[in-house]
PyMOL CGO cylinders between C-alpha atoms (Angstrom):
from pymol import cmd
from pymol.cgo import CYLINDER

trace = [
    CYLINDER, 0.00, 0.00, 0.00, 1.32, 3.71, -0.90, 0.3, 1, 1, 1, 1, 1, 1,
    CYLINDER, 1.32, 3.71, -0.90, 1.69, 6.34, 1.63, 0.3, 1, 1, 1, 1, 1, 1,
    CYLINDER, 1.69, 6.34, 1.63, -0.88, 9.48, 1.77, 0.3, 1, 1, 1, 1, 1, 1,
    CYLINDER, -0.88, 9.48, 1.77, 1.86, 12.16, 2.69, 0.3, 1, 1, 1, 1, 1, 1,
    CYLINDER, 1.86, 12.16, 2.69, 1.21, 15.69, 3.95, 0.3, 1, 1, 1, 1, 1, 1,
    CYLINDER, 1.21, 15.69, 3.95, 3.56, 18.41, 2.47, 0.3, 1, 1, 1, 1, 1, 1,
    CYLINDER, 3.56, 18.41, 2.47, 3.65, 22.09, 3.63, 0.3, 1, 1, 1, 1, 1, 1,
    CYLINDER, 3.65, 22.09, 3.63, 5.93, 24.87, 3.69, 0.3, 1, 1, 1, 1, 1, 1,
    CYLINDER, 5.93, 24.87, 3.69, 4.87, 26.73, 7.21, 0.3, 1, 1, 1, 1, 1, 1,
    CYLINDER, 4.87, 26.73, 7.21, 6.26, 30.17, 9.02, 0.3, 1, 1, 1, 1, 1, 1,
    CYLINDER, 6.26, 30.17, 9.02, 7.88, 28.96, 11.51, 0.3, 1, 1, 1, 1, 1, 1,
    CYLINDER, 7.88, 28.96, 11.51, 5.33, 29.45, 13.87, 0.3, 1, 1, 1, 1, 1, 1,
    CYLINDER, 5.33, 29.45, 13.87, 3.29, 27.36, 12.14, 0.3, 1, 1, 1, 1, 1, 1,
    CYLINDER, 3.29, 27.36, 12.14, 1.17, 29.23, 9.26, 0.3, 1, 1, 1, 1, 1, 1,
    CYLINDER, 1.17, 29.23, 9.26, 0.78, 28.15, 5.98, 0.3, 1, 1, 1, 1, 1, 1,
    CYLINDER, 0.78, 28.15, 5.98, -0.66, 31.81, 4.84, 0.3, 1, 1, 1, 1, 1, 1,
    CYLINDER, -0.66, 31.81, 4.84, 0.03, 35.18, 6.68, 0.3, 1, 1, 1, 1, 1, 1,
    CYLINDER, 0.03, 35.18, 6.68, -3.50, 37.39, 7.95, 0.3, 1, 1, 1, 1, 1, 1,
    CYLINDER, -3.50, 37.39, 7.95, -3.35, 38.81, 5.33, 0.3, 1, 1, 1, 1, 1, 1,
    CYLINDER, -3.35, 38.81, 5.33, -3.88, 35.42, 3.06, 0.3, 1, 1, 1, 1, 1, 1,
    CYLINDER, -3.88, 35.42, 3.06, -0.40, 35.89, 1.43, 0.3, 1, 1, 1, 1, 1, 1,
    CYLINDER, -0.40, 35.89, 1.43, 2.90, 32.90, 1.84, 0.3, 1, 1, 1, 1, 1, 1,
    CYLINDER, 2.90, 32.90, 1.84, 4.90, 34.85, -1.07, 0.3, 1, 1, 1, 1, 1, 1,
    CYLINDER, 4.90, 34.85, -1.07, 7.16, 34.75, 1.98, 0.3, 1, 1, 1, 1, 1, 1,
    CYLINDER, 7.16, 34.75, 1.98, 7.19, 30.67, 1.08, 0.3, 1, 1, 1, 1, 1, 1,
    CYLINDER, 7.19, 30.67, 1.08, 8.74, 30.76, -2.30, 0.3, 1, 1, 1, 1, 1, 1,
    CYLINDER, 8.74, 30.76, -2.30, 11.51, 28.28, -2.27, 0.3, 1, 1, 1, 1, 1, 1,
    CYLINDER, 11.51, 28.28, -2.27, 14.54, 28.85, -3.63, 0.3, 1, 1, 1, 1, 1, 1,
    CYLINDER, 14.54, 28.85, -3.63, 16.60, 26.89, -6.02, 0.3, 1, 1, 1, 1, 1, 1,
    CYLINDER, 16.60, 26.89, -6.02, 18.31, 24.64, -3.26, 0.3, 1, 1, 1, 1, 1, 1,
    CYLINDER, 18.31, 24.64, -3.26, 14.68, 23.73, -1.40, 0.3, 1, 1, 1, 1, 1, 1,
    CYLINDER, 14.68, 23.73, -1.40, 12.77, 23.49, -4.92, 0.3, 1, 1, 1, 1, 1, 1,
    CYLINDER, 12.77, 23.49, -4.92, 15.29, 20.76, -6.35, 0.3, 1, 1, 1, 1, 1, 1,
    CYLINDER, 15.29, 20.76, -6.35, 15.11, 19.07, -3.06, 0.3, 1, 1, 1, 1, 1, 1,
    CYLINDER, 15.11, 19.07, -3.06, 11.10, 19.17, -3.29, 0.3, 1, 1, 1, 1, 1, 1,
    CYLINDER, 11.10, 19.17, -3.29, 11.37, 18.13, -6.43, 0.3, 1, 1, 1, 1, 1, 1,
    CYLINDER, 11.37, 18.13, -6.43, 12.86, 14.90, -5.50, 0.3, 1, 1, 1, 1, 1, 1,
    CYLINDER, 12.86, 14.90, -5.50, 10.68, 14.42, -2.26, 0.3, 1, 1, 1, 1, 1, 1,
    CYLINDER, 10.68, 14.42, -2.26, 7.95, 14.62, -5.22, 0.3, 1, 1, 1, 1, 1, 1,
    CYLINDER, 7.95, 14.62, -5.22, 8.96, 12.45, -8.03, 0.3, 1, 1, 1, 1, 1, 1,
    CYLINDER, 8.96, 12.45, -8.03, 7.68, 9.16, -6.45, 0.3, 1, 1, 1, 1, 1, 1,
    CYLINDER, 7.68, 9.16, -6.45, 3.90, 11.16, -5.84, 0.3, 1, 1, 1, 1, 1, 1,
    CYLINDER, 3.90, 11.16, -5.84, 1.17, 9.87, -8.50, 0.3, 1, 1, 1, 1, 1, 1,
    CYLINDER, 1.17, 9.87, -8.50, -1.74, 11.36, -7.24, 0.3, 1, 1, 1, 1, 1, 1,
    CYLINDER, -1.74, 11.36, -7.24, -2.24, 15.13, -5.15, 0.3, 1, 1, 1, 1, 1, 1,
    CYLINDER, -2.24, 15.13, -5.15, -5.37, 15.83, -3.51, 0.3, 1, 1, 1, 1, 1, 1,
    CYLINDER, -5.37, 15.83, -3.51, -6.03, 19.29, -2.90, 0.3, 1, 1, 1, 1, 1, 1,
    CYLINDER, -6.03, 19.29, -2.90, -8.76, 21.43, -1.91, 0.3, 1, 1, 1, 1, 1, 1,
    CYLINDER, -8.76, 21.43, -1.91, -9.91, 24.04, -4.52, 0.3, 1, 1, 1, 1, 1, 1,
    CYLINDER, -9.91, 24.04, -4.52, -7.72, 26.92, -3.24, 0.3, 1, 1, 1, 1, 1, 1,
    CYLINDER, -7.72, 26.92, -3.24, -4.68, 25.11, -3.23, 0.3, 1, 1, 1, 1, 1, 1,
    CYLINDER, -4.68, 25.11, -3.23, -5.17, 23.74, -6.56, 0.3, 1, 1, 1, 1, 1, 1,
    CYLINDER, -5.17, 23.74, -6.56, -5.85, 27.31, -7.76, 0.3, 1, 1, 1, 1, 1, 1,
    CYLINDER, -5.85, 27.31, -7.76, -2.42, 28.04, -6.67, 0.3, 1, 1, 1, 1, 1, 1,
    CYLINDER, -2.42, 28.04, -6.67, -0.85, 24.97, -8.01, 0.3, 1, 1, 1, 1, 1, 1,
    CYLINDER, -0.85, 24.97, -8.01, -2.32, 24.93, -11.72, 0.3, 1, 1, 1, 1, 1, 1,
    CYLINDER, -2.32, 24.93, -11.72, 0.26, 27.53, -12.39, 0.3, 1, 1, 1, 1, 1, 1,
    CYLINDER, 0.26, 27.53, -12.39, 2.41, 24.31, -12.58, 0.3, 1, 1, 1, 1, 1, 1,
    CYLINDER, 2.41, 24.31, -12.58, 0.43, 23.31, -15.60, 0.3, 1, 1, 1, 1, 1, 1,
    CYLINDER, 0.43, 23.31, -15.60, 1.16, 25.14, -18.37, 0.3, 1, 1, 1, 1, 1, 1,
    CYLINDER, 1.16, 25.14, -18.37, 4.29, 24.77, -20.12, 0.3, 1, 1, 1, 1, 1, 1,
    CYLINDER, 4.29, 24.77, -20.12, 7.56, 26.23, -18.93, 0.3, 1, 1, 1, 1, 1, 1,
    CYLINDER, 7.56, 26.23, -18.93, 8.59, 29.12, -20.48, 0.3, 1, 1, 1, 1, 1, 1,
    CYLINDER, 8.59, 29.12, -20.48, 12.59, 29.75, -21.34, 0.3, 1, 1, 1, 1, 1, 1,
    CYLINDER, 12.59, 29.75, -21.34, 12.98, 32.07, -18.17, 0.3, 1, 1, 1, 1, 1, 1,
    CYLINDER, 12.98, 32.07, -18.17, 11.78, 29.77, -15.93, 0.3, 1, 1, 1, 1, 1, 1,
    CYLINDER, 11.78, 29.77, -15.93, 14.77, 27.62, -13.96, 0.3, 1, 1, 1, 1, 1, 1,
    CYLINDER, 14.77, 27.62, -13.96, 15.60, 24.25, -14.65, 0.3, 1, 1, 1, 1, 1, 1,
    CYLINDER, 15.60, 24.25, -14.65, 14.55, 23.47, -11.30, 0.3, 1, 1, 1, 1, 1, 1,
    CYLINDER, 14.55, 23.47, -11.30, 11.00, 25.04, -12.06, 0.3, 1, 1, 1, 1, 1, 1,
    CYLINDER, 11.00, 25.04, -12.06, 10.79, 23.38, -15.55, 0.3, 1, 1, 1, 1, 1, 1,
    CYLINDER, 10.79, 23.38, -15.55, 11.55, 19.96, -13.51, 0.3, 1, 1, 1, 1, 1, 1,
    CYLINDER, 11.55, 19.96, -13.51, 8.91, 20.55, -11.07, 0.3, 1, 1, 1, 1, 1, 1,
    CYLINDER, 8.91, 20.55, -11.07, 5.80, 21.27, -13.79, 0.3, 1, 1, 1, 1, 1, 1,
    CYLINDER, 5.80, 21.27, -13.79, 6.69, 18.23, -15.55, 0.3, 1, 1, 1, 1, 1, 1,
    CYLINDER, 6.69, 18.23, -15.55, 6.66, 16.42, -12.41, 0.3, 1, 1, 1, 1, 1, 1,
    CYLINDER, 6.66, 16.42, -12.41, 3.50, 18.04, -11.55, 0.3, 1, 1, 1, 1, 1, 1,
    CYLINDER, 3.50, 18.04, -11.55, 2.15, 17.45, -15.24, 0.3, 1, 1, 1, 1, 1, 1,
    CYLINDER, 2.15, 17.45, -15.24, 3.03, 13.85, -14.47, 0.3, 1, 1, 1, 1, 1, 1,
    CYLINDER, 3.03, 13.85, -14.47, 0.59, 13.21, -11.70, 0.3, 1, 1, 1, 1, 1, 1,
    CYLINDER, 0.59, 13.21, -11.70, -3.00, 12.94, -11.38, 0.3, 1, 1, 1, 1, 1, 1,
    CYLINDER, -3.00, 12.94, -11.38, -5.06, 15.23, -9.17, 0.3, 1, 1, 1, 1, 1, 1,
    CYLINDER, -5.06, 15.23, -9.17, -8.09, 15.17, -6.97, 0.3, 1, 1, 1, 1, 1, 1,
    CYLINDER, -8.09, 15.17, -6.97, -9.92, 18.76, -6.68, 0.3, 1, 1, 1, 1, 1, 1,
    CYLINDER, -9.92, 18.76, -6.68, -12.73, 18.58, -3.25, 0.3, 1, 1, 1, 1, 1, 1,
    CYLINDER, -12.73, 18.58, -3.25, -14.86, 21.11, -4.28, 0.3, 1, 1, 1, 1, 1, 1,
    CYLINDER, -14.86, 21.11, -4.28, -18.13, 22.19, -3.66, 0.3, 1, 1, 1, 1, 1, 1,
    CYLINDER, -18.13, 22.19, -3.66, -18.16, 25.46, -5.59, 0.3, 1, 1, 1, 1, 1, 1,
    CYLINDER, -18.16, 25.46, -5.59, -15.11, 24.55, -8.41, 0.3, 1, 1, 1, 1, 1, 1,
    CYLINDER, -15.11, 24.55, -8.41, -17.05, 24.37, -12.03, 0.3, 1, 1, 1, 1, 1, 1,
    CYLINDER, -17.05, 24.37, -12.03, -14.46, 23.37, -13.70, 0.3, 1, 1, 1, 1, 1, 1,
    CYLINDER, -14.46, 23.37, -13.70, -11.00, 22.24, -13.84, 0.3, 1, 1, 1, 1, 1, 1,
    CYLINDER, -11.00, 22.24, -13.84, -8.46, 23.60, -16.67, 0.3, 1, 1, 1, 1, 1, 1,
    CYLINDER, -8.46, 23.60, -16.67, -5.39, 21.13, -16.11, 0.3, 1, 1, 1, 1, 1, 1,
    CYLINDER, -5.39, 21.13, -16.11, -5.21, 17.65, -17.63, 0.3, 1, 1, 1, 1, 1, 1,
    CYLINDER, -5.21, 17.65, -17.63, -5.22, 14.49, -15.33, 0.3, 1, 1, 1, 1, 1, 1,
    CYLINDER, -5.22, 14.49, -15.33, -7.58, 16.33, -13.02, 0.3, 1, 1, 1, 1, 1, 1,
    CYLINDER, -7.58, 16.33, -13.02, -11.25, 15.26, -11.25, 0.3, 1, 1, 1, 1, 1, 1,
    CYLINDER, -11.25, 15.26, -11.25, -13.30, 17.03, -9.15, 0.3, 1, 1, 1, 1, 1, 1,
    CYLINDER, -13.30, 17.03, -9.15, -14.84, 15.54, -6.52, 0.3, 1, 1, 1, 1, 1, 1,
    CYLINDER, -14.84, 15.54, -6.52, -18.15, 17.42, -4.43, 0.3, 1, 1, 1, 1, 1, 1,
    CYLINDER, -18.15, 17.42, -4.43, -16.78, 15.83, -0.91, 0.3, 1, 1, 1, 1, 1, 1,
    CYLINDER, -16.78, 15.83, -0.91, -13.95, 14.17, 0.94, 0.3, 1, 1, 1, 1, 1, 1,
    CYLINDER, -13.95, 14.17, 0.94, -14.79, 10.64, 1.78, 0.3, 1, 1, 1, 1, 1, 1,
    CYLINDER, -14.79, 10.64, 1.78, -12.47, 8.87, 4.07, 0.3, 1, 1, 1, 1, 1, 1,
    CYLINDER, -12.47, 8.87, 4.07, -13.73, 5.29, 2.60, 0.3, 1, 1, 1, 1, 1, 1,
    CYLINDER, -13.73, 5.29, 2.60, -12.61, 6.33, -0.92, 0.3, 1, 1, 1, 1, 1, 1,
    CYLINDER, -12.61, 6.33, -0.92, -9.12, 7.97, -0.38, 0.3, 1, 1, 1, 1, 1, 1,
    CYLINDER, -9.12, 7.97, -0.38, -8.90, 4.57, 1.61, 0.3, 1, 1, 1, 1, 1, 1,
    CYLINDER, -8.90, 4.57, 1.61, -9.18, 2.70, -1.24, 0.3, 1, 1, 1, 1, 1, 1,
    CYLINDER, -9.18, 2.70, -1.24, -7.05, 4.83, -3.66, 0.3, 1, 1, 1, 1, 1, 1,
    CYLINDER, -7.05, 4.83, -3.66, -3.98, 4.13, -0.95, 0.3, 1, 1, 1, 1, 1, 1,
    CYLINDER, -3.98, 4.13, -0.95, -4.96, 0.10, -1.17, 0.3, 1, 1, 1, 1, 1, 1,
    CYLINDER, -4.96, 0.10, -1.17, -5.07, 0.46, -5.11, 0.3, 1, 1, 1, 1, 1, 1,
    CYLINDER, -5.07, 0.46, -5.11, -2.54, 3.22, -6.03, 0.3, 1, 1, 1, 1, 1, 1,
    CYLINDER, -2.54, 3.22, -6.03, 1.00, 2.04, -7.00, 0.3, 1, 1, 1, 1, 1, 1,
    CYLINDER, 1.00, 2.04, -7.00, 2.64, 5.32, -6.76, 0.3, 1, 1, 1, 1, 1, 1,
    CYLINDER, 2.64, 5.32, -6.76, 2.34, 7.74, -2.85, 0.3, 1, 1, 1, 1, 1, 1,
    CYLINDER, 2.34, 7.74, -2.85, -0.11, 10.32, -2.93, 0.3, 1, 1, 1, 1, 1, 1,
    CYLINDER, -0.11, 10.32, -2.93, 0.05, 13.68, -1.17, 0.3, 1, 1, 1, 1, 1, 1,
    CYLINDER, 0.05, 13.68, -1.17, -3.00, 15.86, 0.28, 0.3, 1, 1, 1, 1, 1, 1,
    CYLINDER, -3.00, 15.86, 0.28, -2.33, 19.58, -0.39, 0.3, 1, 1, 1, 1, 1, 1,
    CYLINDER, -2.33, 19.58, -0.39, -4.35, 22.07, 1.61, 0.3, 1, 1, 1, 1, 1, 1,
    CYLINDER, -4.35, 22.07, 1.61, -4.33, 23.01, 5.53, 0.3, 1, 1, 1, 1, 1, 1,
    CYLINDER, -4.33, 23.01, 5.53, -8.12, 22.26, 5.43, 0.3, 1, 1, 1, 1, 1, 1,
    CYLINDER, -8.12, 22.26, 5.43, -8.52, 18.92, 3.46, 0.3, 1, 1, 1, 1, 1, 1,
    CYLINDER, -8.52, 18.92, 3.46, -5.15, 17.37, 5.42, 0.3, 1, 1, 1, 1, 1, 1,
    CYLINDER, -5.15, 17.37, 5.42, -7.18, 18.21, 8.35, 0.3, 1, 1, 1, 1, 1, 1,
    CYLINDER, -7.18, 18.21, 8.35, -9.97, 15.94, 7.34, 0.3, 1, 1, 1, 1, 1, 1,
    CYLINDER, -9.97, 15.94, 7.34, -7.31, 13.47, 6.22, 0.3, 1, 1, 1, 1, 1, 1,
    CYLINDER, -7.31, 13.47, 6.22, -5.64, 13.52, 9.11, 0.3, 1, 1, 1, 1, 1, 1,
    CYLINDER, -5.64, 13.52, 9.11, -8.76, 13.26, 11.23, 0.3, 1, 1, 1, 1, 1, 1,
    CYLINDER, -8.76, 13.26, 11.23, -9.69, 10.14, 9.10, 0.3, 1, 1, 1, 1, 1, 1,
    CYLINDER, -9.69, 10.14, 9.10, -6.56, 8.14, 10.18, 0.3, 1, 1, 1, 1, 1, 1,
    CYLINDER, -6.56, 8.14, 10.18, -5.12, 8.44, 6.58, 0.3, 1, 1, 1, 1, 1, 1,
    CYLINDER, -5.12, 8.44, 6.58, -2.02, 10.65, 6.67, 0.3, 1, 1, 1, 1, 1, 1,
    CYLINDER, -2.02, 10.65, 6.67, 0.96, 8.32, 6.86, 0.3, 1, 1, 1, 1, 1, 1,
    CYLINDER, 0.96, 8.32, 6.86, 3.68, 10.53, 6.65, 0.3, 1, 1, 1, 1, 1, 1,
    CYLINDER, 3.68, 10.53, 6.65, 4.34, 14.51, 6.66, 0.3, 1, 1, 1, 1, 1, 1,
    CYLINDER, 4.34, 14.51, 6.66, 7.03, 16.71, 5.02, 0.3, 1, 1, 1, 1, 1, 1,
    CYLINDER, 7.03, 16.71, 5.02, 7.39, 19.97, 6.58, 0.3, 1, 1, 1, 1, 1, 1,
    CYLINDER, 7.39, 19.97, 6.58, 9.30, 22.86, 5.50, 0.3, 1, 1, 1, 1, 1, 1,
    CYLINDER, 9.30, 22.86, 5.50, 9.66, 25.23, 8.24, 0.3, 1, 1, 1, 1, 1, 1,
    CYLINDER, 9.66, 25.23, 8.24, 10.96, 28.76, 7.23, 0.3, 1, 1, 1, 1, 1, 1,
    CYLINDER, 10.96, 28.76, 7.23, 12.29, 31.68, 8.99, 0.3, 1, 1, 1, 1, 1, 1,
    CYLINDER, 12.29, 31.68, 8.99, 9.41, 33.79, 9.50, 0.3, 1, 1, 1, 1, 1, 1,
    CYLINDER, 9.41, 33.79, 9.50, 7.01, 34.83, 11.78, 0.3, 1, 1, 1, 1, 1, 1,
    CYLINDER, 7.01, 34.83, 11.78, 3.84, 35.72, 10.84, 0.3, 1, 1, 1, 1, 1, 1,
    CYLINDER, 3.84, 35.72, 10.84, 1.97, 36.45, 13.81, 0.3, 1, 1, 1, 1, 1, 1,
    CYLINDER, 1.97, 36.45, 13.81, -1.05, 34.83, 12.60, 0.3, 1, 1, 1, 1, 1, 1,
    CYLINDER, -1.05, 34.83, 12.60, -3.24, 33.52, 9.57, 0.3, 1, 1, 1, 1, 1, 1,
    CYLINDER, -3.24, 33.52, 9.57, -3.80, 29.86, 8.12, 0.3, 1, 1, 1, 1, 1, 1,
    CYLINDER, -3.80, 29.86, 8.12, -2.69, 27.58, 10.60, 0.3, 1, 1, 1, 1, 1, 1,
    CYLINDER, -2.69, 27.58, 10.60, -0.57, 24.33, 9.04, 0.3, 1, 1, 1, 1, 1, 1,
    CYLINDER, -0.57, 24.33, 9.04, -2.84, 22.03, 11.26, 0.3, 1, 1, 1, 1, 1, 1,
    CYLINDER, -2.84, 22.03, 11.26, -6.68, 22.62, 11.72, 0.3, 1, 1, 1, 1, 1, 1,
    CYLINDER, -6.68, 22.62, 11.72, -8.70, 21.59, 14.64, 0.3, 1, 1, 1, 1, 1, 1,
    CYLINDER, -8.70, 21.59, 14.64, -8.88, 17.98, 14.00, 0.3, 1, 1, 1, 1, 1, 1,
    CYLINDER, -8.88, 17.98, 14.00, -5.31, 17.14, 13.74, 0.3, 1, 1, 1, 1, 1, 1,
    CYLINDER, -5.31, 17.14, 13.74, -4.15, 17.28, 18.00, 0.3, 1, 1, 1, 1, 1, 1,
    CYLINDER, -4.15, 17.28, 18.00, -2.75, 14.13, 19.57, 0.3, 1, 1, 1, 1, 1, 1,
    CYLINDER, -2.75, 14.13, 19.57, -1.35, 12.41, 16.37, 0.3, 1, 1, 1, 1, 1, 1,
    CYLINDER, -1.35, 12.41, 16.37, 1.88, 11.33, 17.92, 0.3, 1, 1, 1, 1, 1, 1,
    CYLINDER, 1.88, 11.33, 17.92, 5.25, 11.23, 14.88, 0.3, 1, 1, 1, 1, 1, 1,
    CYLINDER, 5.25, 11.23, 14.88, 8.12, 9.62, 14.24, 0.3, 1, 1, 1, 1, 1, 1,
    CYLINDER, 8.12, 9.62, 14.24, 11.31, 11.87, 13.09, 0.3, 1, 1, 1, 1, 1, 1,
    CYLINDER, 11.31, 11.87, 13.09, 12.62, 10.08, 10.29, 0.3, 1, 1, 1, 1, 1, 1,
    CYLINDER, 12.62, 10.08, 10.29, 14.77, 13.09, 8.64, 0.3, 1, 1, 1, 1, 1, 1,
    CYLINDER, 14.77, 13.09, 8.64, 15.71, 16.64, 9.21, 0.3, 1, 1, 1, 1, 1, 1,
    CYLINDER, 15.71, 16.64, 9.21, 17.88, 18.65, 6.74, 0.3, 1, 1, 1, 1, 1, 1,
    CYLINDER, 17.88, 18.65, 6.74, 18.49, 22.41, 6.74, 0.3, 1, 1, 1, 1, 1, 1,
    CYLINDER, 18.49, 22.41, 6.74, 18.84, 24.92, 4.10, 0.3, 1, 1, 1, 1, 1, 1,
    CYLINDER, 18.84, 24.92, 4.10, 20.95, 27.83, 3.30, 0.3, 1, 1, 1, 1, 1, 1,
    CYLINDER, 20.95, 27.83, 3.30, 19.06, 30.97, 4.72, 0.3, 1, 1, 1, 1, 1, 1,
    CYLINDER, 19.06, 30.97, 4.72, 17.72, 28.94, 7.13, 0.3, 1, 1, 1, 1, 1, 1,
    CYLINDER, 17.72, 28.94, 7.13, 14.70, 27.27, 5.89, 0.3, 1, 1, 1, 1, 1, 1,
    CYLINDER, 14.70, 27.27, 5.89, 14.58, 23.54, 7.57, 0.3, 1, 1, 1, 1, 1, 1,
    CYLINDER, 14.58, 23.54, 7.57, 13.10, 20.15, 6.37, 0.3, 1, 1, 1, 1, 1, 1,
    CYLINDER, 13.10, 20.15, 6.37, 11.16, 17.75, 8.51, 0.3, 1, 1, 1, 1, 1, 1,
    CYLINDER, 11.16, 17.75, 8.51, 10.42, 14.59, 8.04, 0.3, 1, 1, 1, 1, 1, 1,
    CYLINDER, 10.42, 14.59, 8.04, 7.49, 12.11, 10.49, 0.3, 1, 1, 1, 1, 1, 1,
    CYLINDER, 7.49, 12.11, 10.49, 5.87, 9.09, 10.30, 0.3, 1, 1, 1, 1, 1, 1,
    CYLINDER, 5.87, 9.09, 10.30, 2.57, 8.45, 11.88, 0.3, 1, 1, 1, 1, 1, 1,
    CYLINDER, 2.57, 8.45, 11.88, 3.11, 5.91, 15.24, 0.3, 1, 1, 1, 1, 1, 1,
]
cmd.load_cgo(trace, "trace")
């Protein structure tokens, strides 16, 4: 059975998105992006909710000559995989490889983990909540960055308290960004 594996890049006090809604404060740079980009290449599905997918479809259309090798790597990669959209209110989706779905059921990711022969990754502070709550999240990659915001999206919802982890890797970062790596007990 794959692993369902919950990535985020948090302040590090913990937010995902500053009060004001922002995390330009997030970008990686090139030394954190190739290393994300390796963390991702074994992923075959992504689950996300329909504001992190907003954010992510970037990803989908084709790299342009300025973009870094490192970025080019990463939309292929992200071209590559198929994605799950929870949506209530989402239309539409405009990138290939991509369903919605109307609501998160536990029974069905479930079954996509017993089936799947490649890890997939929930995207969104919200729907890795519900994950999370569900018993589903295996594993979680955090990348903890040297800000403080203060306040705003929190990396882990109400839902998510008394999940007790396993550090299986750490690695920092030039200017100071630092990668964490758990297992569920």
């Amino acid at each position: 059975m794959v692993k369902l594996i919950y990535s985020a890049i948090t302040s590090l006090d913990g937010f995902v998105e500053d009060a004001n809604g922002t995390f330009d404060w997030a970008a990686p740079g090139e030394e954190v992006h190739a290393f994300v980009n390796d963390l991702e290449r074994p992923v075959g599905t992504y689950l996300y909710g329909r504001r992190m997918y907003e954010t992510m479809v970037y990803w989908d259309s084709p790299p342009g000559p300025d973009q870094s090798p490192v970025a080019r790597d990463y939309a292929s990669i992200w071209q590559a995989a198929d994605k799950v959209v929870y949506s209530t209110t989402l239309a539409a989706v405009t990138s290939a490889r991509t369903r919605i779905e109307r609501e998160f059921d536990p029974a069905e990711v479930r079954r996509l983990k017993e089936t799947a022969d490649r890890d997939v990754t929930v995207g969104g502070a919200a729907l890795a909540a519900r994950a999370i709550g569900a018993g589903l999240v295996d594993e979680y990659q955090l990348f903890l960055v040297p800000v403080l915001t203060g306040a705003g999206k929190r990396a882990f919802e109400e839902g998510t308290l008394g999940q007790r982890l396993e550090l299986l890797d750490k690695r920092s970062f030039g200017g100071g960004t630092v990668y964490l790596h758990y297992r569920r007990r």
